[in-house]
Backbone as CSV, one residue per row, in Angstrom:
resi,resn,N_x,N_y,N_z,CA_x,CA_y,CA_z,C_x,C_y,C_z
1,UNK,33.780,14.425,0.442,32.556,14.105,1.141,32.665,12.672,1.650
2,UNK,32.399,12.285,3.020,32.386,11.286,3.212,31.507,11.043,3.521
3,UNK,31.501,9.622,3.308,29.435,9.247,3.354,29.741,7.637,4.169
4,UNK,29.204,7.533,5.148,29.011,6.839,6.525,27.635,6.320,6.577
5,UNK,27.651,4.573,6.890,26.261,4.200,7.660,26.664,3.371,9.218
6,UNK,25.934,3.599,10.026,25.660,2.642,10.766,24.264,2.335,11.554
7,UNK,24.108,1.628,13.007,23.025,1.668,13.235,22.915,2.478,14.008
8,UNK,21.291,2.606,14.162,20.995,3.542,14.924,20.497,2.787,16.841
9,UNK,21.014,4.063,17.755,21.288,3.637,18.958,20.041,4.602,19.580
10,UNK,19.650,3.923,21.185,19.312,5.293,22.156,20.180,6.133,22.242
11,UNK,19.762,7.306,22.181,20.313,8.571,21.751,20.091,9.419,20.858
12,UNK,19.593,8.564,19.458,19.370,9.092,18.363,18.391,9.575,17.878
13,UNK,16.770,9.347,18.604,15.498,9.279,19.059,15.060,10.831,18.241
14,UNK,16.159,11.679,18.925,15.805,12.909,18.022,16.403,13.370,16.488
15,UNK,17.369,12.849,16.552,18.014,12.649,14.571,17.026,12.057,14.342
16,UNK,16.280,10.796,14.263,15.559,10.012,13.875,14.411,10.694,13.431
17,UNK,13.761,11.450,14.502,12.251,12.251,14.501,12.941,13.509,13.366
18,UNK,13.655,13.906,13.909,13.787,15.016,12.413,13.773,14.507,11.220
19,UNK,14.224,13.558,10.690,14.639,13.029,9.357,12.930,12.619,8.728
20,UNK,12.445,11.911,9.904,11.311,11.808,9.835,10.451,12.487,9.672
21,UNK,10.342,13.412,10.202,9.202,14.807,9.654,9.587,15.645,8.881
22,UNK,11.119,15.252,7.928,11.518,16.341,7.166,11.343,15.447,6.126
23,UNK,11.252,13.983,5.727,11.368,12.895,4.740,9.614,12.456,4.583
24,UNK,8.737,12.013,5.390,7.593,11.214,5.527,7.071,11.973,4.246
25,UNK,6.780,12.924,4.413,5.514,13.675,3.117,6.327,13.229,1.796
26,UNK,7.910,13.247,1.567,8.103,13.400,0.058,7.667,11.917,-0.524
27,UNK,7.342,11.073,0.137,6.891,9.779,-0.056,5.277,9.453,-0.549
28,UNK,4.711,10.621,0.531,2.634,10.494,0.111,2.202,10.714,-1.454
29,UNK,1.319,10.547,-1.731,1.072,10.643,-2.770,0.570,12.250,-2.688
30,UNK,0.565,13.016,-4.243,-0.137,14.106,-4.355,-1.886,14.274,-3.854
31,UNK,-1.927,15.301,-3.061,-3.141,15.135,-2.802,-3.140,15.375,-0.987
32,UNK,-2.168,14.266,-0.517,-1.815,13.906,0.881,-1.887,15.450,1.578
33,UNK,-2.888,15.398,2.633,-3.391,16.515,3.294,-1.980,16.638,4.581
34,UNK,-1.619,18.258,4.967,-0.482,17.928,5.414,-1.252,17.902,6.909
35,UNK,-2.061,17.840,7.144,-3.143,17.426,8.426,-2.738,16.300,8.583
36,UNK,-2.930,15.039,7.496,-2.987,13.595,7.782,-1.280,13.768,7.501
37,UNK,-0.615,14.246,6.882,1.035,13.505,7.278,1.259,14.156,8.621
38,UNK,1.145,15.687,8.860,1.248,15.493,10.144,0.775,14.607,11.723
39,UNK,-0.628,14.253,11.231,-1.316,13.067,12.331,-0.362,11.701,12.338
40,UNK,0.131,11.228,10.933,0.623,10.379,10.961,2.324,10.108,11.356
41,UNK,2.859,11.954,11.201,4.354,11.835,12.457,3.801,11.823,13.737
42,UNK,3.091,12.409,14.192,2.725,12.444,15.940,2.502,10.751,16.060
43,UNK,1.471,10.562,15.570,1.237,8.901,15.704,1.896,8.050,15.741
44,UNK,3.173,7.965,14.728,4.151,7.006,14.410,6.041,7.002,14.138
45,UNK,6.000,8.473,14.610,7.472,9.038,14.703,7.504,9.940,14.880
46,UNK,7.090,9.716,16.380,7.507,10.830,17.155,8.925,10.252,17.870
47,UNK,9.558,11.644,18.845,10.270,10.972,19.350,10.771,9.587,20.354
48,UNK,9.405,10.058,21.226,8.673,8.916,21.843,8.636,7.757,21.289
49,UNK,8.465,7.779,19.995,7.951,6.190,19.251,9.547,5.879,18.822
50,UNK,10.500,6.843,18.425,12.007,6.521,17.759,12.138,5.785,19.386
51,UNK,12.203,6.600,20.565,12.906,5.568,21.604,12.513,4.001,21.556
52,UNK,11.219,3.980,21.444,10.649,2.541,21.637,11.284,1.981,20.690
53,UNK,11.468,2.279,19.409,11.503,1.384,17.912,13.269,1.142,18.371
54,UNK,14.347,2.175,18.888,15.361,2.045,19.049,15.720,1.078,20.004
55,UNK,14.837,0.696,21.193,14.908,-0.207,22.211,14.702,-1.817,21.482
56,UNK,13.464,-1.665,20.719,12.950,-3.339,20.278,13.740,-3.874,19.747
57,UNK,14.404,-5.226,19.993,14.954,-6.190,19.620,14.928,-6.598,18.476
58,UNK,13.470,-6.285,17.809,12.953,-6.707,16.575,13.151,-5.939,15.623
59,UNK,14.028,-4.504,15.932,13.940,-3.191,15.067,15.252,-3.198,14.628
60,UNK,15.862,-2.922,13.794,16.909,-2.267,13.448,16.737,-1.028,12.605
61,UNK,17.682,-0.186,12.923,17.455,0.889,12.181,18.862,1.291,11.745
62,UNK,19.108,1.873,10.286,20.053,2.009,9.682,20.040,3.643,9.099
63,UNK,21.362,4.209,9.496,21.424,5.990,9.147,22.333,5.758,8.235
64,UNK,22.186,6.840,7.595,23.206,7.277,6.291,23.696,8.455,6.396
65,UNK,24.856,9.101,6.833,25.706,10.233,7.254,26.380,10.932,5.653
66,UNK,26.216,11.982,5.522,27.296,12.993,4.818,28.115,13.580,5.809
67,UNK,29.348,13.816,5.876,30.424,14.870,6.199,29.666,14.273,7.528
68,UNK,29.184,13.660,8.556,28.836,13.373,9.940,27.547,13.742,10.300
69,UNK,26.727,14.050,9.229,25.802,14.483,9.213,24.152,14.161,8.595
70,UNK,23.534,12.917,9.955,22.990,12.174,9.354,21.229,12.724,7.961
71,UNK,21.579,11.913,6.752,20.421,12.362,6.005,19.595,10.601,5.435
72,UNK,19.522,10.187,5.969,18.567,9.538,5.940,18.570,8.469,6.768
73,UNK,17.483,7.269,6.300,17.467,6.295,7.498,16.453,5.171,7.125
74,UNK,16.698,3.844,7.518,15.720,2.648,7.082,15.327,2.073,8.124
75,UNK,14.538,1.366,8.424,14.069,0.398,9.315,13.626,-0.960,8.894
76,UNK,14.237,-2.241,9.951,14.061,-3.252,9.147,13.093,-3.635,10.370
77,UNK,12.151,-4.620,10.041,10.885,-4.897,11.248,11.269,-6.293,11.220
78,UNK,11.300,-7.188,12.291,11.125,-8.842,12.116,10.053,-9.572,13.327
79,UNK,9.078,-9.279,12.833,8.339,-9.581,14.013,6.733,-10.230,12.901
80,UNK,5.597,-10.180,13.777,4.473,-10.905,13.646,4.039,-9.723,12.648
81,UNK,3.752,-10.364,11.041,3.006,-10.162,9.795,1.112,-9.441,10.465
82,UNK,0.683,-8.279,10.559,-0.906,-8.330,10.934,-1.563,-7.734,9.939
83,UNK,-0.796,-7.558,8.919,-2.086,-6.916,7.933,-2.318,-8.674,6.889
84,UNK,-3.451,-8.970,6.764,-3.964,-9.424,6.175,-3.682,-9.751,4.478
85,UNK,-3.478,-9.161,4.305,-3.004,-8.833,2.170,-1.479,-9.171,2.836
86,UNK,-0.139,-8.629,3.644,0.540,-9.166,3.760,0.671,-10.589,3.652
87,UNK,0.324,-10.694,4.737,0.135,-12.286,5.350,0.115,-13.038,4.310
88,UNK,-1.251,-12.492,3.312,-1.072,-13.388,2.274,-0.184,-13.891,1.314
89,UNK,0.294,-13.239,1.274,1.832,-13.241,0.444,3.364,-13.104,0.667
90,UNK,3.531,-13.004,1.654,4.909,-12.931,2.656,4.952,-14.136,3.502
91,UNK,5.892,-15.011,3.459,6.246,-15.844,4.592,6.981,-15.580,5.772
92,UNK,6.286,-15.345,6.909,6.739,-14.408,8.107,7.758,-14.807,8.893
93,UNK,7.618,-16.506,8.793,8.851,-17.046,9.011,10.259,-16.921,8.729
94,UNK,10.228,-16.347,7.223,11.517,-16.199,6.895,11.499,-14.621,6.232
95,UNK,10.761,-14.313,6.284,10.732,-12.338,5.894,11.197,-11.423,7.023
96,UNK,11.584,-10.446,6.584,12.012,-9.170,7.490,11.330,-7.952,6.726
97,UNK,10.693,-7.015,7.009,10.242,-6.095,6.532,10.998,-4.955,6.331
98,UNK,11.011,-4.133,5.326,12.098,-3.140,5.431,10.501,-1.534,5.447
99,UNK,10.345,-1.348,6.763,9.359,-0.969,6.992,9.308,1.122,6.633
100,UNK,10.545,1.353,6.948,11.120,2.731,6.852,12.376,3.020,6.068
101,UNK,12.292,3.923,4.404,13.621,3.960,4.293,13.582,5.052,3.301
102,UNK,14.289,6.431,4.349,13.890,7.676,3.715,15.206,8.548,3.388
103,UNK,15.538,9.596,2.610,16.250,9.809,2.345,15.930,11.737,1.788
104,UNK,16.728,12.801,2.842,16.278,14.195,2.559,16.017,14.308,1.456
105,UNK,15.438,15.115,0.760,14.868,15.507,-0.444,16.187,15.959,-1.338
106,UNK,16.931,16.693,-1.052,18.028,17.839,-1.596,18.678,16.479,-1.876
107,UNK,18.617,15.318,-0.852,20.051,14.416,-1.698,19.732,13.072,-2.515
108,UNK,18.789,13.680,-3.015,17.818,12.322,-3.948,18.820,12.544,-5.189
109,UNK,18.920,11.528,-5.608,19.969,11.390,-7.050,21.889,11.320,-6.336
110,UNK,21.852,11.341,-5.456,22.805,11.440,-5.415,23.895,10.469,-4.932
111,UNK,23.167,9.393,-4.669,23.858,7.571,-4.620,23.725,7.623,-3.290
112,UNK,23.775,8.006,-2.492,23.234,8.423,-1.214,22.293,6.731,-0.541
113,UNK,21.527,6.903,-1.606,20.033,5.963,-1.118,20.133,4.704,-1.479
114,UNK,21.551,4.655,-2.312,21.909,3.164,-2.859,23.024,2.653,-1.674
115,UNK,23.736,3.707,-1.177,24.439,3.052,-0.240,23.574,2.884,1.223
116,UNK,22.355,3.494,1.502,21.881,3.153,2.500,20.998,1.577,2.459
117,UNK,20.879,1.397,0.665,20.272,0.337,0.493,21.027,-0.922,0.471
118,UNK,21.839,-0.612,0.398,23.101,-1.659,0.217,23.341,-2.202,1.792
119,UNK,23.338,-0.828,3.014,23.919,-1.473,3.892,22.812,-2.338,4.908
120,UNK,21.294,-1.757,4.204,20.284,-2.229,5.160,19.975,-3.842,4.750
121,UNK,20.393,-4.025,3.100,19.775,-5.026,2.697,20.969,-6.527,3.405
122,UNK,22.637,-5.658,3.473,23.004,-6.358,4.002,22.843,-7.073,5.860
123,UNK,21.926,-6.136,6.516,22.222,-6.046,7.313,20.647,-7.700,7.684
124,UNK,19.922,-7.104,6.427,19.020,-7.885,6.612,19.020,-9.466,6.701
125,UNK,20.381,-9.630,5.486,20.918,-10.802,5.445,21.570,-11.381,6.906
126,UNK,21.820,-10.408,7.085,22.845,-10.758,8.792,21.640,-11.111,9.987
127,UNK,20.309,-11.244,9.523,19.682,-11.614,11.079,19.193,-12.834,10.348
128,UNK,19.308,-13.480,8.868,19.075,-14.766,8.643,17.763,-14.764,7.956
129,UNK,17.025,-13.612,7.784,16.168,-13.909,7.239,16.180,-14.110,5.166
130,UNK,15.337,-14.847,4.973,15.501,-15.120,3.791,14.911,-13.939,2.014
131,UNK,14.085,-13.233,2.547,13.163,-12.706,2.072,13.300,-10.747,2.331
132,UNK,13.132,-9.875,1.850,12.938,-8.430,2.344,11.656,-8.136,1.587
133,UNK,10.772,-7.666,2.608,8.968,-7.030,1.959,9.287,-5.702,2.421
134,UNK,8.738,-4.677,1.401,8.082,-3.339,1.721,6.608,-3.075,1.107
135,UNK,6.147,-1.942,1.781,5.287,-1.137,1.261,5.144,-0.146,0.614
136,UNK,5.005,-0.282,-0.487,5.177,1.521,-1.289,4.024,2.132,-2.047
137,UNK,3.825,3.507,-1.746,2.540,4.012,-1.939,2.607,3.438,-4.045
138,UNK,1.190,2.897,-4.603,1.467,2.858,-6.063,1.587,4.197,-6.784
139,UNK,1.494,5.413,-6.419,2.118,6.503,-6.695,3.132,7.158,-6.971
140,UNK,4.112,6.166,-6.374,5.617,7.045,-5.665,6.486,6.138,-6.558
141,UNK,6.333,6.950,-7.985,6.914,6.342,-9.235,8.629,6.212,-9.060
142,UNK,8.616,7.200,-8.385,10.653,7.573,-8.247,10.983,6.196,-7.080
143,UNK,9.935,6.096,-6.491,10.489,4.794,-5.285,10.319,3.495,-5.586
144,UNK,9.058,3.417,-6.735,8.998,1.859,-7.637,10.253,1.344,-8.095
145,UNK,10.322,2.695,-9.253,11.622,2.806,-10.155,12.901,1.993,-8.977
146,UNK,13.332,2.792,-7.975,14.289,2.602,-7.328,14.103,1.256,-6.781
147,UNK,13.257,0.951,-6.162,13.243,-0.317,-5.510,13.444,-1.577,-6.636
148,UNK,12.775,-1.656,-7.751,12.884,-2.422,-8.690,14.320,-2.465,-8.932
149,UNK,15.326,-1.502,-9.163,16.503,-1.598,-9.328,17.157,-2.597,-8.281
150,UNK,16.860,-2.338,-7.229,17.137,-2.795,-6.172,16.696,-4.404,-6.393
151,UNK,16.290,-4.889,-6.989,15.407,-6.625,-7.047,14.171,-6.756,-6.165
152,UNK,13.493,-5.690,-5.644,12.515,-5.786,-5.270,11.098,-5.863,-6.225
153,UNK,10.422,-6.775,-6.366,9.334,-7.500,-7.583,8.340,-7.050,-6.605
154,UNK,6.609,-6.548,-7.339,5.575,-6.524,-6.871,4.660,-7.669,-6.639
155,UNK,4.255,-7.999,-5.175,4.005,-9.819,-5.076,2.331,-9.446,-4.591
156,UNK,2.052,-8.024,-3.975,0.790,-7.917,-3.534,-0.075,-6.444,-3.716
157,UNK,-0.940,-6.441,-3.187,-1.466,-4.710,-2.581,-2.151,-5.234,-1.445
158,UNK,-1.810,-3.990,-0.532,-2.347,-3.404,1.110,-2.870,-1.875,0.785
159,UNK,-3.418,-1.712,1.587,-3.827,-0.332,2.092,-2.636,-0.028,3.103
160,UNK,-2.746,1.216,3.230,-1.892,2.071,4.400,-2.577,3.542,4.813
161,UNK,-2.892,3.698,6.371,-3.233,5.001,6.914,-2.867,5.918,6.843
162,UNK,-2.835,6.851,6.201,-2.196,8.332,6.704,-2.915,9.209,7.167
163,UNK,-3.079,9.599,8.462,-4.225,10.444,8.961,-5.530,9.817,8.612
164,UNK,-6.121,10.360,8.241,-7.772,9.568,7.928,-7.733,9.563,6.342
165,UNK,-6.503,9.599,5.836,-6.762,8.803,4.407,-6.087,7.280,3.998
166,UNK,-7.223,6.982,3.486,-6.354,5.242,2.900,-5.864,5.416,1.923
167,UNK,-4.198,4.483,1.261,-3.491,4.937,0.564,-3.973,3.607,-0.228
168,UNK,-3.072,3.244,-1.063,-2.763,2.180,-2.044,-1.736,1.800,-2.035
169,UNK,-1.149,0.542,-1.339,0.544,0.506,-1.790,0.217,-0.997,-2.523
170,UNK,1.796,-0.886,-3.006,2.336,-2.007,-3.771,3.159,-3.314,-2.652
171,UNK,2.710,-4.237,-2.766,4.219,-5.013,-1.795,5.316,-5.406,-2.484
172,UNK,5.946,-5.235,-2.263,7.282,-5.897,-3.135,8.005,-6.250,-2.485
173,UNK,8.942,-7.244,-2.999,9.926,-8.118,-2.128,10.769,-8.368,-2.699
174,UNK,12.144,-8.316,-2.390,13.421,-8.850,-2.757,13.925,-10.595,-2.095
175,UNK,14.224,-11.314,-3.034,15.015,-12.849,-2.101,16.191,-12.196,-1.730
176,UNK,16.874,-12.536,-0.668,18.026,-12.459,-0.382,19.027,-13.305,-0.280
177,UNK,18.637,-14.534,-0.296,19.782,-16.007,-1.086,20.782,-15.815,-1.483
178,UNK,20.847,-14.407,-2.586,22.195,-14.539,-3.147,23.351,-13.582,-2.564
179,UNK,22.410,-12.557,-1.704,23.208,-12.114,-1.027,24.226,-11.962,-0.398
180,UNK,24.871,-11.574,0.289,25.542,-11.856,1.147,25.632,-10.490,2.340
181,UNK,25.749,-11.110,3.659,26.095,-9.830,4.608,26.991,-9.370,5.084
């Protein structure tokens, strides 16, 4: 099995949207109406929105391939902080957000999500920023767990939309200082 990352290009707009509407729900919390995860792929990954996010300067996006065959994918954001509870606690100056980072269901456990984490966190290091913030629902015990492994510490709480429900996330952030890219 060979297992491959790189970034993601125009072109990919539709790998992207699949991974995306096959990954988004295993993330919601129980409960999550598939009304509001579906409102919230049309809204925010669709294909339409993968072209734009693939065009912005400010986006990077990182795939993770089996046998050539991409199963998951991250997104790093570096642009202007607007939620509020962020703001408060993230320095935007030197943060990058790791805004998207999903991984098919069938290949959870399977190191898969450590090498996609490995190559995004390096990649994060490579645009200079000092800091990596995410958002994670406080539910999504398997993604705490993981991220904590990862050196990501809980520094805040935000809300997050899904369809017309408000979620609860955690912020957490990794330094990246010791990194390297």
């Amino acid at each position: 099995m060979a297992i491959t990352t790189r970034h993601g290009v125009l072109g990919d707009e539709r790998i992207l949207h699949d991974l995306a509407a096959r990954t988004f729900g295993t993330a919601c919390p129980p409960g999550t109406t598939q009304a509001d995860i579906d409102a919230f792929i049309a809204t925010n990954l669709s294909v339409d929105h993968f072209v734009r996010y693939l065009a912005d300067p400010n986006r990077i996006i990182v795939l993770v391939s089996e046998d050539d065959q991409p199963v998951g994918y991250a997104m790093l954001i570096r642009d202007r902080i607007t939620d509020p509870d962020v703001a408060a606690v993230v320095d935007e100056a030197t943060a990058i957000e790791l805004s998207k980072f999903y991984l098919l269901e069938d290949r959870h456990g399977s190191g898969l999500a450590g090498v996609l984490m490995a190559e995004t966190l390096s990649t994060a290091v490579r645009t200079g920023a000092k800091t990596c913030w995410l958002g994670v629902n406080q539910q999504n015990v398997r993604a705490a767990k993981f991220y904590a492994k990862h050196g990501f510490d809980i520094i805040g709480v935000k809300r997050f939309l899904v369809g017309s429900e408000w979620h609860d996330d955690h912020i957490r952030q990794v330094d990246l200082s010791s990194r390297h890219g």
